[in-house]
N, C-alpha and C positions, 0 to 999 in steps of 0.2 A: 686664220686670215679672214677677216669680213669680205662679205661677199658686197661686188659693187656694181653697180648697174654702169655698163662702161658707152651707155648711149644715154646714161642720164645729164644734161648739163650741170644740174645740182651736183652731183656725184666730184664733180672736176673745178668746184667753182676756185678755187685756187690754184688751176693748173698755170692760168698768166704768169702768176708770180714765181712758177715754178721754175728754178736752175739746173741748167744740162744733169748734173749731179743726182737732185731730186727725181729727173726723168730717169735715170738709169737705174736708179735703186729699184721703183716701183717697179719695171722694166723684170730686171733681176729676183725679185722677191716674189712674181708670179709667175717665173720657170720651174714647173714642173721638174727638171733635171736638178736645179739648184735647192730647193725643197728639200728633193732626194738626198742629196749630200750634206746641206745641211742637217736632216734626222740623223745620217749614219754618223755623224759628230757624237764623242761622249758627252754625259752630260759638262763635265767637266772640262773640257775644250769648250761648249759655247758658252760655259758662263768665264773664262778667262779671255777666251780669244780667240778665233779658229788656228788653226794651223798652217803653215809657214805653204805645204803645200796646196790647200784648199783656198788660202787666201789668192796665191797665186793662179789656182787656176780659177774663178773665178774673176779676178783683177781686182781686187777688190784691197784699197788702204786704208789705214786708220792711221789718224791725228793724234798726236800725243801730245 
């Protein structure tokens, strides 16, 4: 994960355009907890999908 200066205005200059959606992910992708559980995924769960209950507990859906 690149590391981001989170008092740079550059850092965020597209956060305007940014959708609830977009704020949440970011949100979610640098919880420590979620990281965590994302690693303990086989390799093979993150490259098909996660799992029915990771997704869940997360909240997280995907578009098909």
């Amino acid at each position: 994960m690149a590391d981001v200066d989170w008092r740079s205005e550059e850092a965020y200059a597209n956060f305007k355009n940014a959708e609830s959606m977009d704020i949440a992910w970011e949100w979610l992708r640098r919880d420590t907890d979620y990281q965590r559980n994302y690693q303990s995924l086989g390799q093979a769960q993150r490259l098909t999908g996660a799992t029915e209950t990771f997704r869940l507990q997360w909240g997280l859906s995907f578009r098909r």
